[in-house]
N, CA, C, O and CB atoms as a CASP TS submission, in Angstrom:
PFRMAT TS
TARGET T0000
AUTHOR 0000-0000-0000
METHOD Language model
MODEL 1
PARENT N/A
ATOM      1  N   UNK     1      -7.239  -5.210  -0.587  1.00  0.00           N
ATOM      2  CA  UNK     1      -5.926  -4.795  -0.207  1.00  0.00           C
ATOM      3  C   UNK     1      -5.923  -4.364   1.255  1.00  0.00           C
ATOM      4  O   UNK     1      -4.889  -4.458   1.917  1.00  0.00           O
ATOM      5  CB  UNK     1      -5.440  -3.675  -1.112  1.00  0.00           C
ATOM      6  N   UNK     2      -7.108  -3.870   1.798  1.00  0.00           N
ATOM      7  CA  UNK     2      -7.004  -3.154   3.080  1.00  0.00           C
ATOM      8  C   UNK     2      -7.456  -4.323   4.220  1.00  0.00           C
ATOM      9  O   UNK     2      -7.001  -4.050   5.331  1.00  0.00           O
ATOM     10  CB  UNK     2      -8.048  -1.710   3.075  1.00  0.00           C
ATOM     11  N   UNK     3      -8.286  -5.613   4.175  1.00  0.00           N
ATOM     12  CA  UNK     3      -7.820  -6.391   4.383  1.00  0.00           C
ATOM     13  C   UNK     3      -6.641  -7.306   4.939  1.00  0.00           C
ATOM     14  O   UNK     3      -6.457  -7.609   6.118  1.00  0.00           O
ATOM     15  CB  UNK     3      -8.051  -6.330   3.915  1.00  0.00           C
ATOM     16  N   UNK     4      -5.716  -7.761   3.593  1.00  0.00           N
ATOM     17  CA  UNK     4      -4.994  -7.915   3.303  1.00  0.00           C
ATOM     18  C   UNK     4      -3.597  -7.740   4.576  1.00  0.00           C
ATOM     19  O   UNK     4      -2.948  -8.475   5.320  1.00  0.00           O
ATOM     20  CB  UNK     4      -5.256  -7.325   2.251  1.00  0.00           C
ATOM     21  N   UNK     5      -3.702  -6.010   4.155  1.00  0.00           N
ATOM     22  CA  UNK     5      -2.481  -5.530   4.480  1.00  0.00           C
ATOM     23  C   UNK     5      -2.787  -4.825   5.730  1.00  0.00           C
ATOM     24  O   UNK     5      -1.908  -4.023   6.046  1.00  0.00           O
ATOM     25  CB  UNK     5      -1.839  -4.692   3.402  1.00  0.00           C
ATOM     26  N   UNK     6      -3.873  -4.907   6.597  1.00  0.00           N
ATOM     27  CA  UNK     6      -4.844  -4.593   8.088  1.00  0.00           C
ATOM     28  C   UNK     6      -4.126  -5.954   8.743  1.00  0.00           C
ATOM     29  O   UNK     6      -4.208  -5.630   9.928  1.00  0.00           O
ATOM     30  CB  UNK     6      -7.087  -4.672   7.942  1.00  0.00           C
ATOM     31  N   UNK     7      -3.671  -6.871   8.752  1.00  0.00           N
ATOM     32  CA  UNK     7      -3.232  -8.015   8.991  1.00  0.00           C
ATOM     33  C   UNK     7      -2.331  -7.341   9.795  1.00  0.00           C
ATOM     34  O   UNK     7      -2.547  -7.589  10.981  1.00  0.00           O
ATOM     35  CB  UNK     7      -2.841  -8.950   7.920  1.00  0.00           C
ATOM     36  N   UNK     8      -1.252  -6.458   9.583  1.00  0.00           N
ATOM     37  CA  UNK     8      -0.164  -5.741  10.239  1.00  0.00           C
ATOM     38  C   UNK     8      -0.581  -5.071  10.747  1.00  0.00           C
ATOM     39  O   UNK     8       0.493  -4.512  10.966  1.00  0.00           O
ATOM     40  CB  UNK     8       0.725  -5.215   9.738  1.00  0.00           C
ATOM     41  N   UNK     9      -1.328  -4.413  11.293  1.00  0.00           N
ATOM     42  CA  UNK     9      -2.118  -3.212  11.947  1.00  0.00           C
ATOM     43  C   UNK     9      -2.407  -2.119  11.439  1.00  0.00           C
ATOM     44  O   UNK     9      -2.342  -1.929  10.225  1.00  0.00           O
ATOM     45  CB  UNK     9      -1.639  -2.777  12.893  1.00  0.00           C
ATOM     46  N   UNK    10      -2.725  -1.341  12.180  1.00  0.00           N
ATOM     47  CA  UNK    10      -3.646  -0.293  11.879  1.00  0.00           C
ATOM     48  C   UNK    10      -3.537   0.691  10.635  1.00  0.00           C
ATOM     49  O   UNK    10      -2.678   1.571  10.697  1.00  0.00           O
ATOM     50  CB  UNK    10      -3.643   0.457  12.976  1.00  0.00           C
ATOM     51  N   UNK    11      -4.170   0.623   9.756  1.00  0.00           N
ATOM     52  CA  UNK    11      -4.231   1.403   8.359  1.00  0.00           C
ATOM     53  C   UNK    11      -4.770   2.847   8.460  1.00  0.00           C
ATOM     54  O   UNK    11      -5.964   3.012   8.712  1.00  0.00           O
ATOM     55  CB  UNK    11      -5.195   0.623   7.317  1.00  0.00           C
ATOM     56  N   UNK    12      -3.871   3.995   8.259  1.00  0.00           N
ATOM     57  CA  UNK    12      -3.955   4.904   8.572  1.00  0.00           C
ATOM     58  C   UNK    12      -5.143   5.708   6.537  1.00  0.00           C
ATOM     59  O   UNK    12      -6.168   6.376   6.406  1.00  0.00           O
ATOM     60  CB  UNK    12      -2.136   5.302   9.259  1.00  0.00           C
ATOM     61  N   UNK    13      -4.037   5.006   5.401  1.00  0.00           N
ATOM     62  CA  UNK    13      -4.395   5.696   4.328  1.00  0.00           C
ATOM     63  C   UNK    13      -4.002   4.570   3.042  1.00  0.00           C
ATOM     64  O   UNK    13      -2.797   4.330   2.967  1.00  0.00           O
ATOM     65  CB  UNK    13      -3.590   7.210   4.338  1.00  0.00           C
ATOM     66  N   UNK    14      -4.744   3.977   2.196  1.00  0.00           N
ATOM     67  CA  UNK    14      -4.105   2.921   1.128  1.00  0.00           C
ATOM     68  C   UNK    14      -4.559   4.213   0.293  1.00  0.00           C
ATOM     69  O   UNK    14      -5.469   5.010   0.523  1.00  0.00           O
ATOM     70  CB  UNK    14      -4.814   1.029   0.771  1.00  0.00           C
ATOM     71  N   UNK    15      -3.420   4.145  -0.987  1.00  0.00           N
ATOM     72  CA  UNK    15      -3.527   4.888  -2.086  1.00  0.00           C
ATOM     73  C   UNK    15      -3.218   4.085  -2.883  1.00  0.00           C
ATOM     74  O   UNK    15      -2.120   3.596  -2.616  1.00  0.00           O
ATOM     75  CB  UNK    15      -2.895   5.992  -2.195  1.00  0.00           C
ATOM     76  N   UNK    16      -3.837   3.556  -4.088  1.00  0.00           N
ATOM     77  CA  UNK    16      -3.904   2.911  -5.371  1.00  0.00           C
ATOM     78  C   UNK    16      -4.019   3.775  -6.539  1.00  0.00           C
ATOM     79  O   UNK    16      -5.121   4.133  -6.955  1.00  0.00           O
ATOM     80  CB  UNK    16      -4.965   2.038  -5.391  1.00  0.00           C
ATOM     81  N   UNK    17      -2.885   4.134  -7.102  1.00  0.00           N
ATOM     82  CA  UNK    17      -2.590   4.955  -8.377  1.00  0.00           C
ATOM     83  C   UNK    17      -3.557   4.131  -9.583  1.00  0.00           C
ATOM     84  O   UNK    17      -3.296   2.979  -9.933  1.00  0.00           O
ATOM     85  CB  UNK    17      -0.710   4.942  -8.769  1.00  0.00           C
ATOM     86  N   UNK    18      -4.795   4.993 -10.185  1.00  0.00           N
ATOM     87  CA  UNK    18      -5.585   4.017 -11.443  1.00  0.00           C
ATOM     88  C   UNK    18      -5.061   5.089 -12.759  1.00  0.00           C
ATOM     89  O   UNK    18      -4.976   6.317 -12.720  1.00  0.00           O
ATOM     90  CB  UNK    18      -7.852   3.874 -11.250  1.00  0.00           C
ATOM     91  N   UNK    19      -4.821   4.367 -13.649  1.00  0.00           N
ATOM     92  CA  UNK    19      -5.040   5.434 -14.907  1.00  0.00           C
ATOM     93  C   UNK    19      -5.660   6.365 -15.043  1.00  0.00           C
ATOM     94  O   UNK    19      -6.620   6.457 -14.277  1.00  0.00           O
ATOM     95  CB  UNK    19      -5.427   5.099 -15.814  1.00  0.00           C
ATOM     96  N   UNK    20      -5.466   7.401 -15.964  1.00  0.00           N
ATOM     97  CA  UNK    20      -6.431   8.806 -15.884  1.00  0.00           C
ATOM     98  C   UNK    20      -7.105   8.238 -17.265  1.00  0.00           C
ATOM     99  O   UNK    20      -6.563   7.856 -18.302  1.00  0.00           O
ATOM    100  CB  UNK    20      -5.510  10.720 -15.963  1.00  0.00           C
ATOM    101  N   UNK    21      -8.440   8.319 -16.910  1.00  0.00           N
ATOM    102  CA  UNK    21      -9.324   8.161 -18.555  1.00  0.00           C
ATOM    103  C   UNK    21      -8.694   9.040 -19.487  1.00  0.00           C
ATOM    104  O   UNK    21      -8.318   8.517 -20.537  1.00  0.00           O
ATOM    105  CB  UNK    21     -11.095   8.680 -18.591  1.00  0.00           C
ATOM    106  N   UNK    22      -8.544   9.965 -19.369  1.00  0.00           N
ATOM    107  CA  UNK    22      -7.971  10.659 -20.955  1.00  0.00           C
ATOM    108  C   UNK    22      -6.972  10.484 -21.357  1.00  0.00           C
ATOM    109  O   UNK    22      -6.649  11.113 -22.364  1.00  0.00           O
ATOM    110  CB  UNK    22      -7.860  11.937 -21.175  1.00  0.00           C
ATOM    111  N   UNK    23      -6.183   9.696 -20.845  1.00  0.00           N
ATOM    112  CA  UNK    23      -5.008   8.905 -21.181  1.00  0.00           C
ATOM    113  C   UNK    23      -3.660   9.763 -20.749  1.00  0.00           C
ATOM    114  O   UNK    23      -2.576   9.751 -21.332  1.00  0.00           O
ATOM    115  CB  UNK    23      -5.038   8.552 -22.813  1.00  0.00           C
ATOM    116  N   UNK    24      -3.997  10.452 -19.660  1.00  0.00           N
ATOM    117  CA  UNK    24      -2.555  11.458 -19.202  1.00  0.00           C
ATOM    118  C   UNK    24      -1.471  10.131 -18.684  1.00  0.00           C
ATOM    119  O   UNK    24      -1.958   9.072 -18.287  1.00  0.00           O
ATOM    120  CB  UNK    24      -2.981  12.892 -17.471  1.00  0.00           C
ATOM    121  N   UNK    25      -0.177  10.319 -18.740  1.00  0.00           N
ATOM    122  CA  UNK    25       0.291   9.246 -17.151  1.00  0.00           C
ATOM    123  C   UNK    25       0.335   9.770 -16.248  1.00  0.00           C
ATOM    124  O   UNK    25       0.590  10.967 -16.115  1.00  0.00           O
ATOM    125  CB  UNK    25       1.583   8.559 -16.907  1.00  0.00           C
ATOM    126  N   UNK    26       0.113   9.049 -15.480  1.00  0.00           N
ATOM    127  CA  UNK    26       0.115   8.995 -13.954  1.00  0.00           C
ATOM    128  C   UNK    26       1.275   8.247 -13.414  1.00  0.00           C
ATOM    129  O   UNK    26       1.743   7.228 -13.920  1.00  0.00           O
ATOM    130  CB  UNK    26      -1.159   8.337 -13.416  1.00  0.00           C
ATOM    131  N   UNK    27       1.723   8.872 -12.284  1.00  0.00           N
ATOM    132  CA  UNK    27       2.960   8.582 -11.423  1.00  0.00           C
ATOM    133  C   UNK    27       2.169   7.391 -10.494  1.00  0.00           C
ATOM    134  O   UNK    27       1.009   7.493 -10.095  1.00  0.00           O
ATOM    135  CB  UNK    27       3.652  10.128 -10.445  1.00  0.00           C
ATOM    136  N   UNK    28       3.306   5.952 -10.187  1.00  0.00           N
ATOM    137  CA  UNK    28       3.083   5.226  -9.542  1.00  0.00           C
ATOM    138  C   UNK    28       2.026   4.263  -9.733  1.00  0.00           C
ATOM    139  O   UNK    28       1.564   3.544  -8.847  1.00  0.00           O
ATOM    140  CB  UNK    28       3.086   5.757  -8.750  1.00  0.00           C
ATOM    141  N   UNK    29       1.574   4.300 -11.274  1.00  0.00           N
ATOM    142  CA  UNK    29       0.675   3.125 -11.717  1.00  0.00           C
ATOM    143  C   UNK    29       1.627   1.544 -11.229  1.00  0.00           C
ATOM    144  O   UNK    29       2.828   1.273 -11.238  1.00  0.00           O
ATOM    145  CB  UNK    29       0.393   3.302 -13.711  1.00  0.00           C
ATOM    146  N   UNK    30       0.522   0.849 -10.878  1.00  0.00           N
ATOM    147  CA  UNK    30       1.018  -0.435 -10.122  1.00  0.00           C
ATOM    148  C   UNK    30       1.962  -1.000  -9.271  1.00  0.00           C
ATOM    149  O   UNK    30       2.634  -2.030  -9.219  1.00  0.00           O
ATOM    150  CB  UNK    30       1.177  -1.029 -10.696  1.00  0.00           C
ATOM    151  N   UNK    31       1.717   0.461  -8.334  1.00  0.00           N
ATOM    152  CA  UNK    31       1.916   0.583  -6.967  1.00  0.00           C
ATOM    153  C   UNK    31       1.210   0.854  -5.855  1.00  0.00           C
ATOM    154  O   UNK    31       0.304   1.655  -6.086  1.00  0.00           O
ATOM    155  CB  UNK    31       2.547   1.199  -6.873  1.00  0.00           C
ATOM    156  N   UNK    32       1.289   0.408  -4.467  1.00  0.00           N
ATOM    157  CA  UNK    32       0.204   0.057  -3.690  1.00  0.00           C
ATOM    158  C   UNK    32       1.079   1.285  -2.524  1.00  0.00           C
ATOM    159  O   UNK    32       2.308   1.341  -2.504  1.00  0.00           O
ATOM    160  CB  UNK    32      -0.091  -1.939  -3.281  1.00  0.00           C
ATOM    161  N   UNK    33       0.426   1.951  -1.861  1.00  0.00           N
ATOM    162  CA  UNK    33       1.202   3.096  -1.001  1.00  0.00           C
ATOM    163  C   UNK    33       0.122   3.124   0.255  1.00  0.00           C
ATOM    164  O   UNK    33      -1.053   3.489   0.256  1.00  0.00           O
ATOM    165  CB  UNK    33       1.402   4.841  -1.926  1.00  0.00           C
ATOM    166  N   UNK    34       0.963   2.598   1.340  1.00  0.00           N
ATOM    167  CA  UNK    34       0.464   2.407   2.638  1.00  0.00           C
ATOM    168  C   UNK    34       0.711   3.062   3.721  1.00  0.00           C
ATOM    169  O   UNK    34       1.914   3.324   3.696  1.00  0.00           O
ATOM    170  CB  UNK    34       0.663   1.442   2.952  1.00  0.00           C
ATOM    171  N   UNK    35       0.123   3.571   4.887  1.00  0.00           N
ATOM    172  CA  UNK    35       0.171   4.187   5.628  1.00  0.00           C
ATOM    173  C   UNK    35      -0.366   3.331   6.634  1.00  0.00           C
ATOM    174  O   UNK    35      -1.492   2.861   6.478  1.00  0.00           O
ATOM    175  CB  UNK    35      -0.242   5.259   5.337  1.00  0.00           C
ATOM    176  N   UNK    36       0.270   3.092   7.587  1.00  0.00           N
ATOM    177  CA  UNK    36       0.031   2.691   9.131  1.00  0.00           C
ATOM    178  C   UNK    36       0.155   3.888   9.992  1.00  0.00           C
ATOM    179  O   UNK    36       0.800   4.924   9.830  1.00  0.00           O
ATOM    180  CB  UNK    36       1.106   1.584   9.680  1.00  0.00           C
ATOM    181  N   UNK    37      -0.842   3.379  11.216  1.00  0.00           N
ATOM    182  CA  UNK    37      -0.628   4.346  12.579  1.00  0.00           C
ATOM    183  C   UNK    37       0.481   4.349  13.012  1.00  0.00           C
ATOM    184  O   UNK    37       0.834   5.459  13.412  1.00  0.00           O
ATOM    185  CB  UNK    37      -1.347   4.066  13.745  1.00  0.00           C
ATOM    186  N   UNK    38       1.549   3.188  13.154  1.00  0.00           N
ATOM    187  CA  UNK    38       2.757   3.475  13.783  1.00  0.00           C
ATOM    188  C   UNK    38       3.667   2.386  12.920  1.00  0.00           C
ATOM    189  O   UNK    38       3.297   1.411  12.265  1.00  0.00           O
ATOM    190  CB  UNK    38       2.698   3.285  15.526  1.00  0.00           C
ATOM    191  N   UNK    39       5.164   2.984  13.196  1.00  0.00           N
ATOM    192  CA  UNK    39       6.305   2.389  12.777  1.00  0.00           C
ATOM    193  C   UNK    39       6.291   0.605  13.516  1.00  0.00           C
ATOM    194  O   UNK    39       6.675  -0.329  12.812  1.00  0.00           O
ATOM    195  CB  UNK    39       7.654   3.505  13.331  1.00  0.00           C
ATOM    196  N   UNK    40       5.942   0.436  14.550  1.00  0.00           N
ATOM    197  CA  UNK    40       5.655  -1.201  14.624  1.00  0.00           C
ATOM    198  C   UNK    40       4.894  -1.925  13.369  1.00  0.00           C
ATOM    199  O   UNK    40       5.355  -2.742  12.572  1.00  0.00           O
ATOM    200  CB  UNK    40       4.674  -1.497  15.948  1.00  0.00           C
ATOM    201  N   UNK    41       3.805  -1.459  13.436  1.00  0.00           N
ATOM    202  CA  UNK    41       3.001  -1.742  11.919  1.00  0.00           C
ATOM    203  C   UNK    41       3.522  -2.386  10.370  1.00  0.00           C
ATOM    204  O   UNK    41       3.468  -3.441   9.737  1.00  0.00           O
ATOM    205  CB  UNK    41       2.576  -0.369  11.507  1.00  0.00           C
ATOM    206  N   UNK    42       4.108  -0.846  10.226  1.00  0.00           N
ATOM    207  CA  UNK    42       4.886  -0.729   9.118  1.00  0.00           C
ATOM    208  C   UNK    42       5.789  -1.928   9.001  1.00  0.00           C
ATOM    209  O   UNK    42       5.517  -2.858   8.241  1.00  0.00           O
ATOM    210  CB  UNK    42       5.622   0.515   9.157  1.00  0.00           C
ATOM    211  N   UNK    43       7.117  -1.896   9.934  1.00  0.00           N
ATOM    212  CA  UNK    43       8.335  -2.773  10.050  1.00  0.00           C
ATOM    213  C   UNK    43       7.424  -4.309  10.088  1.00  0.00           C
ATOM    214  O   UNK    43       7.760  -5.269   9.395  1.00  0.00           O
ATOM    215  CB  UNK    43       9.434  -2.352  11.651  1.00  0.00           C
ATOM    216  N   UNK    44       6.352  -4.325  10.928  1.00  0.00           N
ATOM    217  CA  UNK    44       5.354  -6.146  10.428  1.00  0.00           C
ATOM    218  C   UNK    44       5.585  -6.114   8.839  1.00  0.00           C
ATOM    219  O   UNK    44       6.446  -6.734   8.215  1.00  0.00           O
ATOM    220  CB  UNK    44       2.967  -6.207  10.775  1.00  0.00           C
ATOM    221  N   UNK    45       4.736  -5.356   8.403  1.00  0.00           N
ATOM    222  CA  UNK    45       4.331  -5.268   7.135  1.00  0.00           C
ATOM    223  C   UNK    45       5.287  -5.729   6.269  1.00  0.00           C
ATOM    224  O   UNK    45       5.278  -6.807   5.675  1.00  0.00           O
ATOM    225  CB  UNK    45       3.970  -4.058   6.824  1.00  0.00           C
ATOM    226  N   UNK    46       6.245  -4.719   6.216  1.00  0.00           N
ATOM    227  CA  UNK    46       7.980  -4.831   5.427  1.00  0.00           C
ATOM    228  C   UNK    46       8.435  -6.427   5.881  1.00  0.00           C
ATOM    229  O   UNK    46       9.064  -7.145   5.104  1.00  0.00           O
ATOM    230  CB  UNK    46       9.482  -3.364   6.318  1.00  0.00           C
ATOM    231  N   UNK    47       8.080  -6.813   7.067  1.00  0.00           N
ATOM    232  CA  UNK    47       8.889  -7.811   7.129  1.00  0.00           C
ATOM    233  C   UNK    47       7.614  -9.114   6.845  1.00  0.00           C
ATOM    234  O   UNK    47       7.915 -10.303   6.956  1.00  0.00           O
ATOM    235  CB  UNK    47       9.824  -7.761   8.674  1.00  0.00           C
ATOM    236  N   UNK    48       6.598  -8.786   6.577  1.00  0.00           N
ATOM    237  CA  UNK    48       5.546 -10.040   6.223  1.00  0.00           C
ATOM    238  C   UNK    48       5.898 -10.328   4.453  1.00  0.00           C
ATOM    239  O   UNK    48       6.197 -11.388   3.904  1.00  0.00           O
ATOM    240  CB  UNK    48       3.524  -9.438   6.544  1.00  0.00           C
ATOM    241  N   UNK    49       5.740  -9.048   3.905  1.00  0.00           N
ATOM    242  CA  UNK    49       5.773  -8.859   2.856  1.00  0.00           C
ATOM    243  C   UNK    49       6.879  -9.248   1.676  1.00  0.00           C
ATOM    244  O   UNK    49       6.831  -9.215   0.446  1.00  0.00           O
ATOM    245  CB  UNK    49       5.563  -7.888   3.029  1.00  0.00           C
ATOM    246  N   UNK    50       8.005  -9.675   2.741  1.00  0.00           N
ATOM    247  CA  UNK    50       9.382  -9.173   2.092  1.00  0.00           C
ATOM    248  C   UNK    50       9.376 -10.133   0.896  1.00  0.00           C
ATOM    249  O   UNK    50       8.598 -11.061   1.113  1.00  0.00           O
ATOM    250  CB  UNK    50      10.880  -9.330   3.138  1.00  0.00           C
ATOM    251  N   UNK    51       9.985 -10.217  -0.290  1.00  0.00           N
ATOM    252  CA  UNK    51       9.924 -12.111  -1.155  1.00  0.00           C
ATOM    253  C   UNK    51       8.498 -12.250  -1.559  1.00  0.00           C
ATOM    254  O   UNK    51       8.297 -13.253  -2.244  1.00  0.00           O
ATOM    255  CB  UNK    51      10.285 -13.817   0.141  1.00  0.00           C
ATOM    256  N   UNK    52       7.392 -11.465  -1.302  1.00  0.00           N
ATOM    257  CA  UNK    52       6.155 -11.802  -2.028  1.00  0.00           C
ATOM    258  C   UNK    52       6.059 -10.885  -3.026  1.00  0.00           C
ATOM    259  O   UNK    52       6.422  -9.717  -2.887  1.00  0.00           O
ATOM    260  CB  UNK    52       4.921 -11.809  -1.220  1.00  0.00           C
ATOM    261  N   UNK    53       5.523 -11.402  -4.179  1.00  0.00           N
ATOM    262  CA  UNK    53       5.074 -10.963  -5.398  1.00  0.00           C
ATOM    263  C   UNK    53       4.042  -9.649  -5.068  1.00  0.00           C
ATOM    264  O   UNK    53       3.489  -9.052  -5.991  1.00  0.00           O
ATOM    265  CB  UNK    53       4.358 -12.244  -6.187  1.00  0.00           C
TER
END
């Protein structure tokens, strides 16, 4: 993913929500939460991304 989504620049923080083994839920399962160094970045990203699965 960091890869991936480093394509747009600079990756400040990826957070990937996993299940809790004891079976609590967790907020934001199969969601990907990104952080870039700057708003140029980001707006690549949003706009690389837009229509993809």
């Amino acid at each position: 993913m960091e890869t991936e989504c480093g394509k747009f620049g600079s990756l400040v923080n990826v957070v990937i929500p996993r299940p809790n083994p004891n079976g609590e839920p967790v907020a934001g399962i199969g969601k990907v939460f990104l952080e870039y160094a700057d708003t140029e970045s980001c707006t690549r990203a949003r706009a690389g991304w837009d229509g993809k699965p």
